[in-house]
Phi, psi and omega in degrees: 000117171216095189278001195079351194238139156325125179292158197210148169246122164268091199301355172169110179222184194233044193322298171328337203313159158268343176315342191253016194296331195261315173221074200277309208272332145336307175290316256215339174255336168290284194339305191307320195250031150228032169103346167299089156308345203182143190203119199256115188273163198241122175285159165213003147205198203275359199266300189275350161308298190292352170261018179242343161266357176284317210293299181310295155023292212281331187246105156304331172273034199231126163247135174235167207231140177216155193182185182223100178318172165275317160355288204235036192318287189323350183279319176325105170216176173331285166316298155324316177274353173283312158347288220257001173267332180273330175302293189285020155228017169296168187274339168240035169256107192217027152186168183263144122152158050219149197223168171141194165289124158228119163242039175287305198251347178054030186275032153227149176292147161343285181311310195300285174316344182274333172279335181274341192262349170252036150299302212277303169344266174350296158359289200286326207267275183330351191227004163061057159243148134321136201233128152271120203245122171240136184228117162246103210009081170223008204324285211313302184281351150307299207277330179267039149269293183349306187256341181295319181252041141052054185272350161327341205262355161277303177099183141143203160332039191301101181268167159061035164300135193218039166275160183269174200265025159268314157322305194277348152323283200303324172293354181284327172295328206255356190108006201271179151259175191234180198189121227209131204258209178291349162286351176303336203255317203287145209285349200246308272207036138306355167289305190270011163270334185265349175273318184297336175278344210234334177279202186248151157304324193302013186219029188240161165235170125329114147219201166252283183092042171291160355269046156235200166052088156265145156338145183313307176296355160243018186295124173102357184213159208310136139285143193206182202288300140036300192268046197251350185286330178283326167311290209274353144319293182309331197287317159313283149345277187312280149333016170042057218218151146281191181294278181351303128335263176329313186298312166326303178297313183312303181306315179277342199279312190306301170315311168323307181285283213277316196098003181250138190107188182222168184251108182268134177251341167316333168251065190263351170260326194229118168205126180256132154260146209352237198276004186278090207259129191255142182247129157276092197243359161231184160224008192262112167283169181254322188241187170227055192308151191295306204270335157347139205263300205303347159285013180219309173212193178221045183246147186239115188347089194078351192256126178253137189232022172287128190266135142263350162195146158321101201298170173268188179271346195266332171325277198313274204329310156334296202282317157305303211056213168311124226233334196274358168279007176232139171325322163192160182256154162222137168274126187208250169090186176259077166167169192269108199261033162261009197274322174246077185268335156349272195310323186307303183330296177288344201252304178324295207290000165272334169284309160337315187283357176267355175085060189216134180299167175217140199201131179237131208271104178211162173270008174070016165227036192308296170338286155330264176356297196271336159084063216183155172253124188230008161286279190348342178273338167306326199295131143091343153265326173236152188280333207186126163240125202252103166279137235215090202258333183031340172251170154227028164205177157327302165330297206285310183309331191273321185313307167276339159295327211004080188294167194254354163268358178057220189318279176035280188297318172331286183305293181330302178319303194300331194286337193290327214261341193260355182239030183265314166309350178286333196254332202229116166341315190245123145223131204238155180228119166257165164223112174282156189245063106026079177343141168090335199283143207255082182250027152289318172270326151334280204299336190292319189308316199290323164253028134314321184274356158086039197216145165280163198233104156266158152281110157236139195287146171247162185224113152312095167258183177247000000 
């Protein structure tokens, strides 16, 4: 595939629709050439299930998903679920669902959709697949099945969600993803632009929901994967992100859940957000912070950044390539990259010679490290530093840092932070914001040292 647009995964559509009966293979060739790399089709009974796996059959980039709607909740017995038990070991099948409440149109009784949906749940447990969660007002009693049938030990979805942003916590709690179709674009529906603004991408997917909820710019008319692009355009906007970005992220979060798709590593030394190419040049921190992400994985929006060994400088510079194709380079990475600072040094100053900013990521405590004041070494290679103050006393820094210099260490950032302006032009002191941190008293300490204070977000996830 090579359509020009950042590849995208349309994370749940309904290709069996008869809506697609007259150009099934048409819709499916518009998806390709416009950047739908993988497009996961959805059963809602047992009839469209098994036409959503002929389809996948059919397509290599086509995946299915087979369930039972609350729709049609009454179909659930014994017999039906050995049906949807034989369905989830075909090889391209890699979730239940969509399965879940509506208690909008109630076309099953209440009780019966509520049995049928921790039937399937149960299922979903027994056969280690994923669950697609359909919820129509119904929120409170979706997240309490949820958690009564432990649906957590599966994960998956709440698609097309249209729950508030106490909800999607708490599904957030449990491990799900949240999953946001073509109404995200429509000009009224800023509510659900503030839940998508306020969770993390690494827990957002994509879809359609074709042929329906088409995007603003098709409204009122069928929908089809193709136009999963505008979403993730509007997604992008909300998230101060490129497409490109959104796709990335999107695509691996999709990997994540589903297993579709592949894991690109190519950029784990060199990776970009939006016009900005990030040098990944360790994985060895100076602290161990509680909140630090990388105890759990080593993806960075969408970028996996596990080093299998540390690059040398003709690496990184390789791994740039033309420096001049970005707004600024930053030393960042998953570790603290003043720990080499030789390579910051040598790498900095070749990128200078091209007139290109240059910016370092650090927890501030290089000084300590090196056993030396090693901004003077700094002077005339970086534009801008962004320090990592995370506190506002001593106490509270070792409790969340838990630096390998101890007490200490507080006073070092600060002394770091305040004697950084005399060599490096820009200099910023962060925080994250880490239940209990005072980041009020934070942003004062930083401008007592006489510097600006960002706020970086933490987002708690299960």
């Amino acid at each position: 595939m090579n359509s020009g647009f950042p590849p995208l995964v349309d994370s749940h559509a309904h290709l069996d629709s008869s809506q697609y009966d007259g150009d099934r293979a048409e819709t499916i060739t518009r998806a390709r050439d416009n950047g739908i790399s993988h497009i996961l089709t959805i059963g809602c009974d047992l009839e469209s299930s098994a036409k959503n796996i002929a389809i996948a059959e059919e397509y290599e980039q086509i995946y299915a998903a087979v369930g039972v709607h609350p729709h049609d909740a009454t179909e659930i017995n014994a017999a039906a679920l050995d049906k949807l038990r034989l369905m989830l070991s075909h090889p391209k099948v890699v979730a239940l669902g969509e399965i879940g409440l509506d208690y909008f149109r109630d076309r099953s009784p209440r009780d019966i959709q509520r049995n049928a949906f921790r039937e399937q749940i149960r299922l979903a447990k027994e056969l280690k697949k994923p669950l697609i969660i359909h919820d129509r007002d119904a929120h409170d009693e979706v997240v309490q099945i949820l958690e009564e049938e432990d649906a957590a030990a599966v994960g998956g979805v709440l698609h097309c969600f249209s729950g508030d942003l106490a909800m999607a916590q708490k599904c957030l709690a449990l491990g799900f993803y949240l999953s946001f179709p073509g109404p995200i674009t429509y000009p009224k529906n800023a509510l659900t632009r503030n839940i998508v603004k306020a969770i993390p991408l690494d827990r957002i997917l994509v879809e359609t929901d074709c042929p329906y909820l088409a995007p603003q710019k098709y409204r009122g008319k069928r929908n089809e994967p193709a136009y999963v692009r505008y979403t993730a355009e509007k997604l992008a906007e909300i998230k101060g992100l490129s497409l490109e970005d959104v796709a990335r992220i999107t695509s691996r979060n999709c990997f994540d859940l589903f297993t579709i798709g592949t894991v690109d590593q190519s950029s784990k030394i060199a990776y970009k957000i939006r016009n900005s190419l990030y040098l990944n040049i360790t994985n060895r921190c100076t602290n161990s912070c509680i909140f630090c992400a990388k105890f759990s994985d080593f993806v960075v929006k969408g970028h996996a950044l596990k080093l299998t060994h540390e690059p040398s400088v003709e690496e990184v510079k390789q791994a740039i390539g033309d420096p001049t194709r970005y707004a600024e380079i930053v030393f960042c990475g998953y570790g603290e990259p003043l720990l080499r600072l030789d390579l910051v040094k040598s790498v900095a100053r070749w990128i200078k010679e091209q007139q290109i900013p240059v910016r370092v990521n650090t927890d501030g405590l290089a000084n300590l490290v090196h056993g030396r004041n090693i901004l003077p070494e700094l002077a005339g290679l970086i534009d801008s530093i962004s320090i990592s103050l995370n506190a506002s006393s001593a106490e509270e820094y070792q409790s969340l840092c838990r630096s390998a210099y101890g007490k200490k260490s507080y006073q070092a950032v600060k002394d770091f932070i305040q004697q950084a302006g005399q060599y490096i032009p820009e200099v910023r002191a962060t925080a994250v914001t880490y239940p209990g941190v005072d980041m009020a008293r934070a942003e004062q300490v930083a401008q007592d040292l006489g510097v600006s204070f960002r706020a970086r977000e933490y987002h708690e996830v299960g």
